[in-house]
DSSP file (Angstrom, degrees, kcal/mol; ACC not computed):
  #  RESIDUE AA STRUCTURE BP1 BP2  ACC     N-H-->O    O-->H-N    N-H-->O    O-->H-N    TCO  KAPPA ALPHA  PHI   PSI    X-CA   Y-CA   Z-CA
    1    1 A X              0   0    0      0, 0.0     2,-0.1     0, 0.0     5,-0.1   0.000 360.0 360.0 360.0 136.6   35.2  -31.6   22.2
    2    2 A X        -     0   0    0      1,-0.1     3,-0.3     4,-0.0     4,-0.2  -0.356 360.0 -93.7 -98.2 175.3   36.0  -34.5   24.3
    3    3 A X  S >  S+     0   0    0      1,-0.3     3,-3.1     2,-0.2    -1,-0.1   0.993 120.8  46.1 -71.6 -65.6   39.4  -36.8   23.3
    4    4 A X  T 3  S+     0   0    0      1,-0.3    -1,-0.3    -3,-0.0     0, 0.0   0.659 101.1  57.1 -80.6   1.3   37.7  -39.1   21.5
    5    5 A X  T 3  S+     0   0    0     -3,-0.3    -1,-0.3     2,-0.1    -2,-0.2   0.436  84.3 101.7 -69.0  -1.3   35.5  -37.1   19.4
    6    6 A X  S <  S-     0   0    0     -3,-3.1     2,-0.4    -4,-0.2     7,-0.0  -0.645  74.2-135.0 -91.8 137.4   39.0  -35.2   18.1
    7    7 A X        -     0   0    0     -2,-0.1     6,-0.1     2,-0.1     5,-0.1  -0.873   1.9-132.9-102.2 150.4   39.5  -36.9   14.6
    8    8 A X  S    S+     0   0    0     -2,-0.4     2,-0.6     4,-0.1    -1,-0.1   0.362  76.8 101.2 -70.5 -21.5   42.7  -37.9   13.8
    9    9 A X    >>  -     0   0    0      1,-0.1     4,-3.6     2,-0.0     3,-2.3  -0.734  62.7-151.9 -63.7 107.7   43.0  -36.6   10.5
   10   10 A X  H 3> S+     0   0    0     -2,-0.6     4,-2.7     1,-0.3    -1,-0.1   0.881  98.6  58.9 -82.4 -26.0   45.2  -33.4   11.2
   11   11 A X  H 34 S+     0   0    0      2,-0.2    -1,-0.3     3,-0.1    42,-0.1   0.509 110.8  36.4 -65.7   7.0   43.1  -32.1    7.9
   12   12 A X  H X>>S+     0   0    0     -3,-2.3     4,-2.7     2,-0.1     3,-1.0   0.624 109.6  71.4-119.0 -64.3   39.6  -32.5    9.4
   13   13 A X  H 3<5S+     0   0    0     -4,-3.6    -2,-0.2     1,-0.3    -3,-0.2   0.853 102.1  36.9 -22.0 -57.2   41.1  -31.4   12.4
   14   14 A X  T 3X5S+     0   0    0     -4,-2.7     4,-1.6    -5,-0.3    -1,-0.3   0.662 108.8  59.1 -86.4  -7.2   41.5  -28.0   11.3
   15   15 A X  H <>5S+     0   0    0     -3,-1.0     4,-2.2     2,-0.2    -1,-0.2   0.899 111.9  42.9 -72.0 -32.3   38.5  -27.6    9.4
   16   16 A X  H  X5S+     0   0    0     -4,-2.7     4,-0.8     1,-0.3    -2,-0.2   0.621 108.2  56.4-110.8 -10.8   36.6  -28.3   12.4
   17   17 A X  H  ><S+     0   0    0     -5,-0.8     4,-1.7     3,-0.1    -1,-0.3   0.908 111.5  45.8 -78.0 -34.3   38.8  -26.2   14.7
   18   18 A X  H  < S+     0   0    0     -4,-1.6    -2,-0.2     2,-0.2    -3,-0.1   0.892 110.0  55.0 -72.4 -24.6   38.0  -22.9   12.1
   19   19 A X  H >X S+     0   0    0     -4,-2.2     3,-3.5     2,-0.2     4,-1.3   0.997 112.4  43.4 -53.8 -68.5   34.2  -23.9   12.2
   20   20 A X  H >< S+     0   0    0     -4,-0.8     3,-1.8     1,-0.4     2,-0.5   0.751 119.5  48.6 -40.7 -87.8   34.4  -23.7   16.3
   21   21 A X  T 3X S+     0   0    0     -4,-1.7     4,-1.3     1,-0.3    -1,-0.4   0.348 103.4  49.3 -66.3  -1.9   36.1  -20.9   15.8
   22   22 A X  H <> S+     0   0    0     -3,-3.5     4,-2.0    -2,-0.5    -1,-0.3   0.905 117.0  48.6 -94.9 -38.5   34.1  -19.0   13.3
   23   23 A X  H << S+     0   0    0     -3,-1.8     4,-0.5    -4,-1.3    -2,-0.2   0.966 109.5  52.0 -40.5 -82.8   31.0  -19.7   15.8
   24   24 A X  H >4 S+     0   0    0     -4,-0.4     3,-1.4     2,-0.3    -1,-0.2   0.631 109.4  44.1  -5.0 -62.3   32.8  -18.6   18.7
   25   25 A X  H >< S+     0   0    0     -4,-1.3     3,-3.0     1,-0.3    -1,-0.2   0.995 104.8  74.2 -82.4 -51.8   33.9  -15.1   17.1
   26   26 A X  T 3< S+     0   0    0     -4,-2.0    -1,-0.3     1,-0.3    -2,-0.3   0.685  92.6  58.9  -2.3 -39.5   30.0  -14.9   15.8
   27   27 A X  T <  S+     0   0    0     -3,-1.4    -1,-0.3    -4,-0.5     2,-0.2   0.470  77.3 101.0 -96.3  -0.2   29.4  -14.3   19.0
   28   28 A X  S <  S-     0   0    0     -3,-3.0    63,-0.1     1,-0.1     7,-0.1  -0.550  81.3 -86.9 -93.0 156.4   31.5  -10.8   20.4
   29   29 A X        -     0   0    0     61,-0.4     2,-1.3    -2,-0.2     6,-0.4  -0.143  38.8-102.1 -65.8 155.7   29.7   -7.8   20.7
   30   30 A X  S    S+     0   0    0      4,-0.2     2,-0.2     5,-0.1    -1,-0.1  -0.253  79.4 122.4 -61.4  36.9   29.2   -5.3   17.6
   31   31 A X  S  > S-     0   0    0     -2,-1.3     4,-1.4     1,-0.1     5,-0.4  -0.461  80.8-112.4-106.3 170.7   31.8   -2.9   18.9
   32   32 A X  H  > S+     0   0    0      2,-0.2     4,-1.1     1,-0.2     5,-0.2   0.796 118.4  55.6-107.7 -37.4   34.4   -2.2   16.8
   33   33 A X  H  >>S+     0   0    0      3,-0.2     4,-2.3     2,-0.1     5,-0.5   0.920 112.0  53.9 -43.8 -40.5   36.9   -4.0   19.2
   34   34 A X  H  >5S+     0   0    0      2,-0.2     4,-5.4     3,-0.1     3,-0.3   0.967 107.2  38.7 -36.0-105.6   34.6   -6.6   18.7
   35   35 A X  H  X>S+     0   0    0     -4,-1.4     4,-1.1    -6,-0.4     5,-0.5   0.858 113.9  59.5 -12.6 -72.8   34.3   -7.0   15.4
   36   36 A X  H  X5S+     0   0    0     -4,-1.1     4,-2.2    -5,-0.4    -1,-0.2   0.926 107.3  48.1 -38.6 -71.2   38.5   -6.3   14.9
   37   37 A X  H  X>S+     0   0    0     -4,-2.3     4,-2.7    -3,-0.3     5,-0.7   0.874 115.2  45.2 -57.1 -38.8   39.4   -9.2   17.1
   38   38 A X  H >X<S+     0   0    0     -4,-5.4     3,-2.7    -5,-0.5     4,-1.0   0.585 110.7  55.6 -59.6 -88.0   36.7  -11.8   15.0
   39   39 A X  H 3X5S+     0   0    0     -4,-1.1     4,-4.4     1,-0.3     5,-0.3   0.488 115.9  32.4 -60.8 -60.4   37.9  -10.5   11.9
   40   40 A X  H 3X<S+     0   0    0     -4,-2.2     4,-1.9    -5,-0.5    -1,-0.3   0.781 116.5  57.5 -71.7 -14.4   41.7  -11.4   12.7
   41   41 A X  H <X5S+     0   0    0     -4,-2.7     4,-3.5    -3,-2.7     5,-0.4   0.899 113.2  39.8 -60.8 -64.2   40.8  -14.6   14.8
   42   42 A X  H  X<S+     0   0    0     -4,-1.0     4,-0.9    -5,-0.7     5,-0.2   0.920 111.9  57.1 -68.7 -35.1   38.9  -16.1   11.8
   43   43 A X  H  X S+     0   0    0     -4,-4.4     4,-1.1    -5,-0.2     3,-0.3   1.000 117.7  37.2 -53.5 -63.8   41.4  -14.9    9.3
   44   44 A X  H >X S+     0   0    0     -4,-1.9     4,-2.8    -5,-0.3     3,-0.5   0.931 112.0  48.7 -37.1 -73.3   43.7  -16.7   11.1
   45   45 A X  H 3< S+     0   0    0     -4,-3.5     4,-0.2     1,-0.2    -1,-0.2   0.567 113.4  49.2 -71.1   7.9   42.2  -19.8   12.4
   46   46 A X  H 3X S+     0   0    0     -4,-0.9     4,-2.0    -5,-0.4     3,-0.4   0.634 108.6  67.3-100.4 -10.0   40.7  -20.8    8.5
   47   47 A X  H <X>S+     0   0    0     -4,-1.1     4,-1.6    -3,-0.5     5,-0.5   0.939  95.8  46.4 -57.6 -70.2   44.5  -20.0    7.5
   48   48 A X  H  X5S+     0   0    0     -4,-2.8     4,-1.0    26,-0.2    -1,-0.2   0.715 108.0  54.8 -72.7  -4.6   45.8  -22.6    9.2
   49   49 A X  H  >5S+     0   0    0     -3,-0.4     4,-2.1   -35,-0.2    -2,-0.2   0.913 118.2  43.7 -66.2 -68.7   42.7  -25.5    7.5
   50   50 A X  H  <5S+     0   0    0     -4,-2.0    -2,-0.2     2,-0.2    -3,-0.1   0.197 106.8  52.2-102.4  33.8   44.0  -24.1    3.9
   51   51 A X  H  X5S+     0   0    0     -4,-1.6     4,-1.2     2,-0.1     5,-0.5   0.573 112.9  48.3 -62.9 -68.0   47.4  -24.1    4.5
   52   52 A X  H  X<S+     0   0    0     -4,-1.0     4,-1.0    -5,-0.5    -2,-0.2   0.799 111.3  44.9  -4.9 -79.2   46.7  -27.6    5.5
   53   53 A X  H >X S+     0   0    0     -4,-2.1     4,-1.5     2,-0.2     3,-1.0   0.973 114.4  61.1 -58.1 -68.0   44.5  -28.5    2.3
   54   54 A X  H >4 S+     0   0    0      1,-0.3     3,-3.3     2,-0.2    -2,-0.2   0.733 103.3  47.8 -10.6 -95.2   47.7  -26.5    0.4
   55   55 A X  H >< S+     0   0    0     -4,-1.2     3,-0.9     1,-0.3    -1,-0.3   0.468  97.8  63.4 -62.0  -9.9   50.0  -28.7    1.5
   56   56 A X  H << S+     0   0    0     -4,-1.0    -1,-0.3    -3,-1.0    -2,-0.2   0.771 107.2  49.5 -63.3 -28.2   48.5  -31.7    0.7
   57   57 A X  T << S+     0   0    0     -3,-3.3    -1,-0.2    -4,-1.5     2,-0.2   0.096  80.8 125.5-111.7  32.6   48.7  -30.8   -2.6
   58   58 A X    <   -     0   0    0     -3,-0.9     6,-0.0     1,-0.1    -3,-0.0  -0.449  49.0-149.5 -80.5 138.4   52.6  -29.6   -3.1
   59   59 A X  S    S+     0   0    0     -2,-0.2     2,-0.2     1,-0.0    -1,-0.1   0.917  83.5  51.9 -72.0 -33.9   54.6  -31.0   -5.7
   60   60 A X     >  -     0   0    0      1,-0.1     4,-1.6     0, 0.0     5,-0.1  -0.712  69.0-141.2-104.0 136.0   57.9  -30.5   -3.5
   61   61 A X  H >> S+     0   0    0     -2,-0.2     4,-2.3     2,-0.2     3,-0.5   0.946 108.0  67.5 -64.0 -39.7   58.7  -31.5    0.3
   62   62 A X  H >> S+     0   0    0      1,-0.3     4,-1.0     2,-0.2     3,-0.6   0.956 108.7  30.0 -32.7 -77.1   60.4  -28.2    0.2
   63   63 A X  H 3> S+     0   0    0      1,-0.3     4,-1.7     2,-0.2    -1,-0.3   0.720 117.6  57.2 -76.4  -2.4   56.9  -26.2   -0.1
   64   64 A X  H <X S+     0   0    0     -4,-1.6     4,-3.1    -3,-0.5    -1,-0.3   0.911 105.8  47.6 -78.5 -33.4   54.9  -28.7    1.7
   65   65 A X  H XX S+     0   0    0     -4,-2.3     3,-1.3    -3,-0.6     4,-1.1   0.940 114.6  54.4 -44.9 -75.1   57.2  -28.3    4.6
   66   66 A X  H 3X S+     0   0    0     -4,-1.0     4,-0.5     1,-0.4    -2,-0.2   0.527 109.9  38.8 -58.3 -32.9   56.6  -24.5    3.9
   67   67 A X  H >X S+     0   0    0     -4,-1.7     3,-7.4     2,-0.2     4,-1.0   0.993 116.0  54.9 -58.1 -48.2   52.5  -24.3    3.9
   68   68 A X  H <X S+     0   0    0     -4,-3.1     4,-1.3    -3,-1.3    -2,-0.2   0.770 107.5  51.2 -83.8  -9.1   52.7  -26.6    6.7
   69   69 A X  H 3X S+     0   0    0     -4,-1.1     4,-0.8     2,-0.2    -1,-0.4   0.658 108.3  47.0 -18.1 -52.7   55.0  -24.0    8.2
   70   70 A X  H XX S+     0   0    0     -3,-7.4     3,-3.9    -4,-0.5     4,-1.1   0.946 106.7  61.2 -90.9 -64.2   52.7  -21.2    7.7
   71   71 A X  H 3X S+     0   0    0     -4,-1.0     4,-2.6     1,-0.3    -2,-0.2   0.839 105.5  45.6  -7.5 -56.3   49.8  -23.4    9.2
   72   72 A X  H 3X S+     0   0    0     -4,-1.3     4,-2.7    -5,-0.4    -1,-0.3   0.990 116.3  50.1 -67.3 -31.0   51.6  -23.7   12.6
   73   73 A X  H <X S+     0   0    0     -3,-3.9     4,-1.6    -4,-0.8    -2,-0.2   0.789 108.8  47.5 -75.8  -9.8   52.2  -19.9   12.3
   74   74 A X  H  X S+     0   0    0     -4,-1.1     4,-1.8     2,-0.2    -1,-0.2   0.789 111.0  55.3-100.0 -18.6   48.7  -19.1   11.5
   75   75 A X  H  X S+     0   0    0     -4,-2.6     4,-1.5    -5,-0.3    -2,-0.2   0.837 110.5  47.2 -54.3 -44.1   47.5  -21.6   14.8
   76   76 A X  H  X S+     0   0    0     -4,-2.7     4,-3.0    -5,-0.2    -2,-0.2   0.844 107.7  49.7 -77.8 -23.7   49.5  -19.7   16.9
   77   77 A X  H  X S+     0   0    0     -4,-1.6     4,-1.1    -5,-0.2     3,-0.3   0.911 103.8  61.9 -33.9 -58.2   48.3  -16.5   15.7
   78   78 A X  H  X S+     0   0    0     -4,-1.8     4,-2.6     1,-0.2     5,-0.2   0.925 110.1  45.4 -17.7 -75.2   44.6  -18.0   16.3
   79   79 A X  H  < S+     0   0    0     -4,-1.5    -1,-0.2     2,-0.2    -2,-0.2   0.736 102.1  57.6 -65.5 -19.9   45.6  -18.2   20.2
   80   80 A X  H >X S+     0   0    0     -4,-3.0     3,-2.0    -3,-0.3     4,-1.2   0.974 111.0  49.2 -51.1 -71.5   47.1  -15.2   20.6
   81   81 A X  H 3X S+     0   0    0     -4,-1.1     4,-2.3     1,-0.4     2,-0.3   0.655 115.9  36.9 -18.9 -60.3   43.6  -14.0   19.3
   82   82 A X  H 3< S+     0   0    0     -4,-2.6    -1,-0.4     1,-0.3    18,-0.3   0.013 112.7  61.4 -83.1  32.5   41.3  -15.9   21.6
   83   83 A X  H <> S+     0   0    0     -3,-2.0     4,-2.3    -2,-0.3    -2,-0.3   0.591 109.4  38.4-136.6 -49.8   43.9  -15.3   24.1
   84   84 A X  H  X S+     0   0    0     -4,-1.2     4,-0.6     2,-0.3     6,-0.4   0.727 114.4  61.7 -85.5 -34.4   43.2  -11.3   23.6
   85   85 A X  H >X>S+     0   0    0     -4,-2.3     5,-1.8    -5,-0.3     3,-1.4   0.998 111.9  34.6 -58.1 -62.6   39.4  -12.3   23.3
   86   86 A X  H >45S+     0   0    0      1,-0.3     3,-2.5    -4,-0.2    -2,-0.3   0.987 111.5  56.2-112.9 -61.4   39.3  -13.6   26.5
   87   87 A X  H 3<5S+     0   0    0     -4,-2.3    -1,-0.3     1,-0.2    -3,-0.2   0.662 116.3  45.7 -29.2 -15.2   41.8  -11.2   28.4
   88   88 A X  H <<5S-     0   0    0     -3,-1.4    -1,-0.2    -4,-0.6    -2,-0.2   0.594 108.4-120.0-107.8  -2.9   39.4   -8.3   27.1
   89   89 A X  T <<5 +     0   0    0     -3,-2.5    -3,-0.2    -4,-0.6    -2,-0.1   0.700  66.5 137.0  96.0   0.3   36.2   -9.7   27.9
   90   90 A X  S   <S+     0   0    0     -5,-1.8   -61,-0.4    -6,-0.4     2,-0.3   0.540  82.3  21.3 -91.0   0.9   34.5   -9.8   24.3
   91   91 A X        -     0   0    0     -6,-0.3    -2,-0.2    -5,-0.2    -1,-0.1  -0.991  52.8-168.1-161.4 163.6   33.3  -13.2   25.3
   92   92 A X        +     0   0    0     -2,-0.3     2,-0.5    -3,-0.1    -2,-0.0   0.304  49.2 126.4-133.7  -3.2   32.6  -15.3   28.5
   93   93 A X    >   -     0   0    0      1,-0.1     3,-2.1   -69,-0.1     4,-0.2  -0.612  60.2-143.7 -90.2 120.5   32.1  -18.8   27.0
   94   94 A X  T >> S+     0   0    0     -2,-0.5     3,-1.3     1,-0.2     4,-0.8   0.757  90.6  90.9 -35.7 -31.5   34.0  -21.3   28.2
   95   95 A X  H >> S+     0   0    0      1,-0.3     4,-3.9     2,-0.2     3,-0.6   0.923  78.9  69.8 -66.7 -54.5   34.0  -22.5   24.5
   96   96 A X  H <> S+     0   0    0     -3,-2.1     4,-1.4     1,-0.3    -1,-0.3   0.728  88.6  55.8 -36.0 -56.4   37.4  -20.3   24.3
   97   97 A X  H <> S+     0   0    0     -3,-1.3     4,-1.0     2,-0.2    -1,-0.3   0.512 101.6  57.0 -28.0 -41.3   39.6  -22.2   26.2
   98   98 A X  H XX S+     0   0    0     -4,-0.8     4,-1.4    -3,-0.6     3,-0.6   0.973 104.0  58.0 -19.2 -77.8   39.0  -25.2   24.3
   99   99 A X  H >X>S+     0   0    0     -4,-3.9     4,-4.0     1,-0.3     3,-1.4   0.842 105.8  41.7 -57.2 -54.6   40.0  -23.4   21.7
  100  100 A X  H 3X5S+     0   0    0     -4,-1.4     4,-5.0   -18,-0.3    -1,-0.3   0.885 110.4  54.2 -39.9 -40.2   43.2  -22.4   22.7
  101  101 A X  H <X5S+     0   0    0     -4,-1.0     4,-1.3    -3,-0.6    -1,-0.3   0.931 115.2  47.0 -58.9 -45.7   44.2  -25.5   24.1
  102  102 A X  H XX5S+     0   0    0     -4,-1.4     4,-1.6    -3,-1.4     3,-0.7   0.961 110.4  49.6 -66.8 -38.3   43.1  -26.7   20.4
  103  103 A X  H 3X5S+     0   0    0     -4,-4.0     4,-0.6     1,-0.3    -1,-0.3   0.923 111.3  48.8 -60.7 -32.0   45.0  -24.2   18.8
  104  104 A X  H 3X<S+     0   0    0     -4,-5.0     4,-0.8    -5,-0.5    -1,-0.3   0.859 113.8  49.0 -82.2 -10.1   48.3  -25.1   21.2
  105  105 A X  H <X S+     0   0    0     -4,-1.3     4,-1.8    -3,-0.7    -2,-0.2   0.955 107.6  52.5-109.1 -10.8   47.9  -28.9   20.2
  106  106 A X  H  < S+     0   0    0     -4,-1.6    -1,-0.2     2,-0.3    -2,-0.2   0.356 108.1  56.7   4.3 -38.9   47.5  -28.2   16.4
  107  107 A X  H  X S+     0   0    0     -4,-0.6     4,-1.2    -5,-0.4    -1,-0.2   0.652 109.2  40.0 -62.6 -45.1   50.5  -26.4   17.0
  108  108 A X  H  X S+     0   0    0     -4,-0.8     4,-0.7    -5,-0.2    -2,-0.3   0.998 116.9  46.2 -57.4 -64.8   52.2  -29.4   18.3
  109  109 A X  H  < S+     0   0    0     -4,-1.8     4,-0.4     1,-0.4    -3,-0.2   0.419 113.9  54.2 -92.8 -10.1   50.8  -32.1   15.8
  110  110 A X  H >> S+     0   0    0     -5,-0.2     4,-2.8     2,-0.2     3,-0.8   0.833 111.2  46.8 -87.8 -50.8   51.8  -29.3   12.8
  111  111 A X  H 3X S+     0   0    0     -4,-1.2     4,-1.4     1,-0.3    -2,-0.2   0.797 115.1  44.8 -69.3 -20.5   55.4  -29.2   14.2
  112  112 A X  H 3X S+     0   0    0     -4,-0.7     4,-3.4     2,-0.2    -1,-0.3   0.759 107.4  50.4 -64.2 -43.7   55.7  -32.6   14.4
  113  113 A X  H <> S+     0   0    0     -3,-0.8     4,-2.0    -4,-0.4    -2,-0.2   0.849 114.2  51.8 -86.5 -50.1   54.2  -33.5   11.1
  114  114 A X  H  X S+     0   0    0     -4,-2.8     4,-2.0     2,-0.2     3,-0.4   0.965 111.0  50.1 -75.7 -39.0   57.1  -30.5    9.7
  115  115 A X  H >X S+     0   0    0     -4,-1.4     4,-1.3     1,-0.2     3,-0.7   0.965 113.1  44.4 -56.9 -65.4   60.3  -32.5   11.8
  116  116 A X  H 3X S+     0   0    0     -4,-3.4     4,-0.7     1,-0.2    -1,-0.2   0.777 111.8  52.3 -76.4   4.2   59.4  -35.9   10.3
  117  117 A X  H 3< S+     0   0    0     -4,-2.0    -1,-0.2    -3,-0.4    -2,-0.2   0.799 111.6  44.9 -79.9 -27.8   59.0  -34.4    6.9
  118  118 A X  H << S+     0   0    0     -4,-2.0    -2,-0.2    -3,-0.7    -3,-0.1   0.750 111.6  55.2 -68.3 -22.5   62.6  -32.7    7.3
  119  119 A X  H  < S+     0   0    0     -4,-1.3    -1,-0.1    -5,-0.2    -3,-0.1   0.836  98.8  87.6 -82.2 -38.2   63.9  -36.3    8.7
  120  120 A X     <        0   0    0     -4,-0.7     0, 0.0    -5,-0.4     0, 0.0  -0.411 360.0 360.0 -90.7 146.3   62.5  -38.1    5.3
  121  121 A X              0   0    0     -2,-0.1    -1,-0.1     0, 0.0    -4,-0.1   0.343 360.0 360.0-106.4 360.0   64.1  -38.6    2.4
């Protein structure tokens, strides 16, 4: 996805980072390694969209910090995952790299988003 196709909505953002990723694990072979790594890659990266979607709808800045909390923890999870996809071989598509690199700046834009809610009163 080139820099200006990334939307700026950090919810939209993740939706369309779990879509890529749900193609993406679609695609490792029908081995049971296979199969293991999608499973926990996609759990993960759609985790961190509806956390997202969660916290948008908390009554408290206390639990909205806290979805958007689990969200950064379920992003990096994501990249460990594609990070262990592509150290093993279960896919060969550049497409993967992306994703981490989305998954680390999703990370960022999550951690960010939880500091200036901790700043605000």
């Amino acid at each position: 996805m080139a820099d200006k196709d990334v939307p700026y909505n950090i919810r939209e953002r993740t939706f369309l980072f779990a879509v890529r990723v749900v193609k993406y694990a679609n695609k490792f072979p029908r081995t049971i390694a296979g199969q293991k790594i999608a499973g926990q890659l996609i759990d993960a990266a759609t985790s961190v969209g509806a956390n997202v979607e969660e916290a948008d709808g908390t009554e408290s800045k206390k639990d909205r910090i806290h979805k958007y909390s689990i969200a950064r923890k379920e992003a990096k999870e994501a990249r460990y995952w594609l990070r262990v996809a592509e150290a093993t071989d279960l896919s060969h598509d550049p497409e993967g790299q992306a994703l981490q690199q989305e998954a680390l700046e999703i990370t960022k834009i999550i951690s960010k988003i939880i500091i200036n809610l901790s700043r605000s009163r």
